[in-house]
Every structure is written in C-alpha cells, then in structure tokens.
LORO-546602 format. One record per residue: residue number from 1; y negated, z negated, x negated of N, C-alpha, C in turn; residue in three letters. Coordinates in pm, whole numbers. Layout:
BEGIN
ATOM   pos     n_py     n_pz     n_px    ca_py    ca_pz    ca_px     c_py     c_pz     c_px   code
ATOM   NUM        Y        Z        X        Y        Z        X        Y        Z        X    ALA
...
//
This chain:
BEGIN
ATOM   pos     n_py     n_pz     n_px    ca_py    ca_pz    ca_px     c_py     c_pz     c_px   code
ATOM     1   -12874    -8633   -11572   -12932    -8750   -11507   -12902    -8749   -11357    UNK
ATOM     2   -12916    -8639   -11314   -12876    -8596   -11164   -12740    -8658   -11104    UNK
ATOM     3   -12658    -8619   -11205   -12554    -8599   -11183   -12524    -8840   -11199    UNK
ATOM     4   -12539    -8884   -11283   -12587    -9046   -11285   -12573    -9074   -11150    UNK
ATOM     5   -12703    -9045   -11094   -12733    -9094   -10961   -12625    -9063   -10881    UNK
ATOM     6   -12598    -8950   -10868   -12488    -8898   -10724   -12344    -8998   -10750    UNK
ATOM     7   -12367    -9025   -10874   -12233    -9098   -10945   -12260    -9242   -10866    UNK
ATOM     8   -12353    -9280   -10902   -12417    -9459   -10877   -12435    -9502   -10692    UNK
ATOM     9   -12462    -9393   -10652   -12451    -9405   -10503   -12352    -9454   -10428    UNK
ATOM    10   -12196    -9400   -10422   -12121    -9470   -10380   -12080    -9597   -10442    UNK
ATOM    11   -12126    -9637   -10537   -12118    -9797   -10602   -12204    -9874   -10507    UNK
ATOM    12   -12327    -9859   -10519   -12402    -9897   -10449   -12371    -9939   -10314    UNK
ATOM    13   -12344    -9799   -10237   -12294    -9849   -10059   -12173    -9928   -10063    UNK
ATOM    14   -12042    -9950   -10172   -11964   -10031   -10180   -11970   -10181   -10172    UNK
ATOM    15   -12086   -10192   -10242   -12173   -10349   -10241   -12214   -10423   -10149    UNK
ATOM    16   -12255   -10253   -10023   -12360   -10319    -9927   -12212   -10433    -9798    UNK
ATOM    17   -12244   -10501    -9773   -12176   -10560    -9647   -12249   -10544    -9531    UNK
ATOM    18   -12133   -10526    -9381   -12174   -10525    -9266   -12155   -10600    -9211    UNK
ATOM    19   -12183   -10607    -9084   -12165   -10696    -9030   -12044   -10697    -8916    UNK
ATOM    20   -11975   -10835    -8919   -11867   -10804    -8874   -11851   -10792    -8740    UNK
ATOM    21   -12019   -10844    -8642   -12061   -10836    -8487   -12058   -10630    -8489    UNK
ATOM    22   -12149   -10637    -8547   -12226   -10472    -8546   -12158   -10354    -8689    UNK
ATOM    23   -12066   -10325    -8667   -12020   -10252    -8800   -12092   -10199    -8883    UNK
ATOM    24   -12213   -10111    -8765   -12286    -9996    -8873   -12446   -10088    -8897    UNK
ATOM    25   -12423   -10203    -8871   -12548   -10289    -8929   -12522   -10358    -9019    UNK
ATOM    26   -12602   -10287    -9182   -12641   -10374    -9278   -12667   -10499    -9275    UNK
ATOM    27   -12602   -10593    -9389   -12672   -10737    -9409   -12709   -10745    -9552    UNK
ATOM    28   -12816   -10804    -9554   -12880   -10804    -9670   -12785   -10891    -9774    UNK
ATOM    29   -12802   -10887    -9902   -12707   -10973   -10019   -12763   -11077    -9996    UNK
ATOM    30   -12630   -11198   -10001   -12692   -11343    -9956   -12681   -11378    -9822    UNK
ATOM    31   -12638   -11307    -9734   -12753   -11308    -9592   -12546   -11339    -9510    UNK
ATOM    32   -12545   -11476    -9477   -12457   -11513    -9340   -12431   -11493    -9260    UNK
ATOM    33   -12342   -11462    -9178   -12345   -11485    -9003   -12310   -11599    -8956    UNK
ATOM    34   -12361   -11617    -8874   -12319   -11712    -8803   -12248   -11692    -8692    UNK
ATOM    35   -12114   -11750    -8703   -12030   -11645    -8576   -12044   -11755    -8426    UNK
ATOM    36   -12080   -11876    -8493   -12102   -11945    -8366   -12226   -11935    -8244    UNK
ATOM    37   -12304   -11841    -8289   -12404   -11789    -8219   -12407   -11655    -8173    UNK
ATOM    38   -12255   -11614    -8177   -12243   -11473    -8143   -12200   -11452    -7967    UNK
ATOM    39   -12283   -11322    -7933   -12262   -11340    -7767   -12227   -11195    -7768    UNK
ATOM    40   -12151   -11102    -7660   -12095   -10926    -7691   -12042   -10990    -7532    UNK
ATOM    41   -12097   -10829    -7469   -12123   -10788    -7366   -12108   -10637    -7330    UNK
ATOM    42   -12006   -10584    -7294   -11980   -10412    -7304   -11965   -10367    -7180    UNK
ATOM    43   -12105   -10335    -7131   -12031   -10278    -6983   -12099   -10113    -6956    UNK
ATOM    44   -12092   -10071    -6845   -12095    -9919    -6833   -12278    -9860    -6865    UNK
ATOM    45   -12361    -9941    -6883   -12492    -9958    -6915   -12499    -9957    -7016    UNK
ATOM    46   -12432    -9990    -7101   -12423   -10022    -7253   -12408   -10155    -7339    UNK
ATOM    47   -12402   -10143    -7419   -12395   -10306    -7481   -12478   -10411    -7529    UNK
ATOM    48   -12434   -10539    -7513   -12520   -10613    -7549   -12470   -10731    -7669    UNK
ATOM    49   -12537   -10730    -7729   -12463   -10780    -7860   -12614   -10860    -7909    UNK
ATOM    50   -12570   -10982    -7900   -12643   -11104    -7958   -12512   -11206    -8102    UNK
ATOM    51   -12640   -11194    -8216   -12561   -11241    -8317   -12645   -11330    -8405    UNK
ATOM    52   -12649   -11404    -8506   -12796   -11454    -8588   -12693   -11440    -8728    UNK
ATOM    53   -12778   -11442    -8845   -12740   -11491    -8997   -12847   -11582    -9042    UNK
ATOM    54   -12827   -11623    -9176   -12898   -11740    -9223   -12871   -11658    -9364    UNK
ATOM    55   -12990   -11718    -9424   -13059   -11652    -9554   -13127   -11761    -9631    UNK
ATOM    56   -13152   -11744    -9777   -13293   -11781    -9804   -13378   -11701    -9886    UNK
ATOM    57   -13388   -11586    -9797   -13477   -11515    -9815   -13611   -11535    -9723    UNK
ATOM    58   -13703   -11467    -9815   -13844   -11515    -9653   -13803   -11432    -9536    UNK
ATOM    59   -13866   -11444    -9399   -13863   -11327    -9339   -13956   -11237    -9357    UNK
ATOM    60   -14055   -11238    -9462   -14130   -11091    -9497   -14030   -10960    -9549    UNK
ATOM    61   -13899   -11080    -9658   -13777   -11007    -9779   -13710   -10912    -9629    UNK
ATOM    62   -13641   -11004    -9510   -13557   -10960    -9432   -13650   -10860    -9358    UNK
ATOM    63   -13737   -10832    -9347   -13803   -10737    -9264   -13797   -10623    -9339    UNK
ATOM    64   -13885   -10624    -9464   -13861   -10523    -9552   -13723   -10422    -9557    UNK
ATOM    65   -13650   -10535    -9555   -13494   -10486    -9591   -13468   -10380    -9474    UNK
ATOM    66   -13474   -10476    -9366   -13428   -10344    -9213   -13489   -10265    -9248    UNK
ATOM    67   -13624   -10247    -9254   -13749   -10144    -9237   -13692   -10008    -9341    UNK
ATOM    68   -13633   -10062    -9442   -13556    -9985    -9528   -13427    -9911    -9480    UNK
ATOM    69   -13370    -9992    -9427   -13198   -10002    -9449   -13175    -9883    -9306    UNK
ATOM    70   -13238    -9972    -9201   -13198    -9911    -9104   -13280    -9754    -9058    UNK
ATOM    71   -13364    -9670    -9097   -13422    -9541    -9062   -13275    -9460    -9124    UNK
ATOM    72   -13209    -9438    -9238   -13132    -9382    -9276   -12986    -9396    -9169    UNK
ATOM    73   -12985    -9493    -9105   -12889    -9500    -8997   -12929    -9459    -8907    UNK
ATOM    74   -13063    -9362    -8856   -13078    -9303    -8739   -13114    -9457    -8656    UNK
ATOM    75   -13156    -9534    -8724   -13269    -9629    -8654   -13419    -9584    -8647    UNK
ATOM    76   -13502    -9566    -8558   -13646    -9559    -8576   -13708    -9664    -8540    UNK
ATOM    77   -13785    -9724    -8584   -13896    -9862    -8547   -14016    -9818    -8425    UNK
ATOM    78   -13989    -9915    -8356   -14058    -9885    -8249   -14169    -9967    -8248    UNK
ATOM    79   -14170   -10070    -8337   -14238   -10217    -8318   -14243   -10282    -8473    UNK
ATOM    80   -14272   -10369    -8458   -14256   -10433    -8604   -14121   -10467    -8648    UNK
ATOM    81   -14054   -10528    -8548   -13920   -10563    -8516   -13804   -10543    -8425    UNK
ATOM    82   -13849   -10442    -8388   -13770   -10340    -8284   -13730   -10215    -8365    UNK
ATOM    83   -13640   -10158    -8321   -13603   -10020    -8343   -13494    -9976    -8256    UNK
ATOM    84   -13521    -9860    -8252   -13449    -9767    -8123   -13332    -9638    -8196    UNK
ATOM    85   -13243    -9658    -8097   -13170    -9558    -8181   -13048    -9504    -8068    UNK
ATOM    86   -13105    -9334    -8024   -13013    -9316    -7909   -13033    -9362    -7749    UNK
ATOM    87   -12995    -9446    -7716   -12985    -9559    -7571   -12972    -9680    -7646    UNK
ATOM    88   -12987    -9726    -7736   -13001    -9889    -7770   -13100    -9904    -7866    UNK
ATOM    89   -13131   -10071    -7857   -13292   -10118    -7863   -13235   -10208    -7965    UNK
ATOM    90   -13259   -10238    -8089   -13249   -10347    -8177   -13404   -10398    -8193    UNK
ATOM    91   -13356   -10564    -8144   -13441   -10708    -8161   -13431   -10790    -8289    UNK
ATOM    92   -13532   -10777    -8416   -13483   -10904    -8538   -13569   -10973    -8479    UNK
ATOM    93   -13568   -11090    -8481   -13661   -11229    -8475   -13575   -11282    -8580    UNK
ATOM    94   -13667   -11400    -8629   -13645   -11503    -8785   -13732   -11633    -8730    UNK
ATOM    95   -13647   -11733    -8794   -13700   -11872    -8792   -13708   -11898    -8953    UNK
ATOM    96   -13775   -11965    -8984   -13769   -12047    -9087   -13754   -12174    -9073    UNK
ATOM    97   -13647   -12278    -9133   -13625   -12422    -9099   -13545   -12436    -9260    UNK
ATOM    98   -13662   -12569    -9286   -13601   -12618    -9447   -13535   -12531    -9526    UNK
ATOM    99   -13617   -12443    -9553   -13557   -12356    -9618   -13468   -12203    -9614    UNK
ATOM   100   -13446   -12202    -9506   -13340   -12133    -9462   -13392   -12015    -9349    UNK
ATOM   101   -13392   -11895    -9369   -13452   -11797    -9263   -13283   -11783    -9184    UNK
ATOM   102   -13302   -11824    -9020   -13234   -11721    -8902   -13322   -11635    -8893    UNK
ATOM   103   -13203   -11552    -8909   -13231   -11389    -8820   -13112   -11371    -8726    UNK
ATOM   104   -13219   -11329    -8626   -13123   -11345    -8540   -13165   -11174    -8459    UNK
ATOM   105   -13060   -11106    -8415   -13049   -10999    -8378   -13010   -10982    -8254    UNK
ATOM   106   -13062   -10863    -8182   -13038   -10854    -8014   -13019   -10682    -7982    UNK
ATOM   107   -12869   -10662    -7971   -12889   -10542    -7940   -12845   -10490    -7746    UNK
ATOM   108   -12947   -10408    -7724   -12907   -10410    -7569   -12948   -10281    -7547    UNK
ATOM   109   -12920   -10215    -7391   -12950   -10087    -7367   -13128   -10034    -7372    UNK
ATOM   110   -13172    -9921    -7448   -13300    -9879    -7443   -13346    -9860    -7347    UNK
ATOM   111   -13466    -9976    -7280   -13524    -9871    -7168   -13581    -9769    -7180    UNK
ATOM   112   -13598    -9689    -7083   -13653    -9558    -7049   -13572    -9432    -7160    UNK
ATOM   113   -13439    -9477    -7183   -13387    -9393    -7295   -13419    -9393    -7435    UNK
ATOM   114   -13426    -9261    -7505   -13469    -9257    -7661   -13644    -9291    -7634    UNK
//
C-alpha cells in the first residue's frame, strides 16, 4: 500500500499547474490568470510581483487551498492571508463578482525580515 502512494505522488504534482507570473506558486484546478493585470518589479530590495486569477470557486475553496498548498513550499502564514517566506511577504485578496472569485496576489519584500 506504501509503496501505491509513493507511486501516486508524482502523478499528482504533474497535475498541479503554476503559475506562469510566480513559478513556485501553485494554482488551484480551474483557477486563470489574468495576464492583463500582471505588474513585476525586480530590484536590489527584492521583488515585487503583482498578478490576479479568476475562478469559480468561493474564496473560502481558494483560501483553504493556499493554507494547504503553500506551508509545504516553505510558506508560513502570518495572517489569514499573508504568508512569509525568507525576505518575501505573500498578499491573497479575492473579490467575488457574478460569479466569479479574483484572486489577486501581491508579492513584495518582508518587512523586518523572516
């Protein structure tokens, strides 16, 4: 049975998609970018990377998901919707409009460090 799982794992991460702003950031199945709302900013401070996707998932589904997805990437939650990782600060905020959840993401340098 052990041996199943270790098998099923790399299937699994094969499935997952990233994102094509943030490489090592998960997007949930279903879940868009929107490249016309994308802003990237790289300077000796660190980076700043503004991006959104569109879903129709709730944003309770998309919260869950990070809250999941991202600790195994050496994300820690700092906030409900924050998480820190290293010198950078990840921002989700979500709209809901007719249907449709933005999430929209903000990554920039951590203050005060880790």
């Amino acid at each position: 049975a052990g041996l199943l799982v270790l098998m099923a794992i790399p299937a699994l991460a094969a499935e997952t998609a990233y994102s094509s702003v943030m490489d090592d950031l998960p997007l949930m199945q279903e879940m868009a970018e929107r490249p016309e709302d994308t802003v990237i900013f790289d300077n000796p401070g660190g980076r700043i990377v503004e991006f959104s996707a569109e879903t129709t998932a709730s944003p309770e589904a998309v919260q869950n998901f990070y809250r999941q997805a991202l600790p195994p990437l050496g994300w820690r939650a700092s906030q409900s919707s924050r998480f820190v990782r290293d010198n950078e600060a990840l921002k989700i905020d979500f709209d809901k409009k007719s249907g449709v959840t933005i999430v929209r993401f903000a990554l920039t340098p951590a203050s005060g460090g880790k």
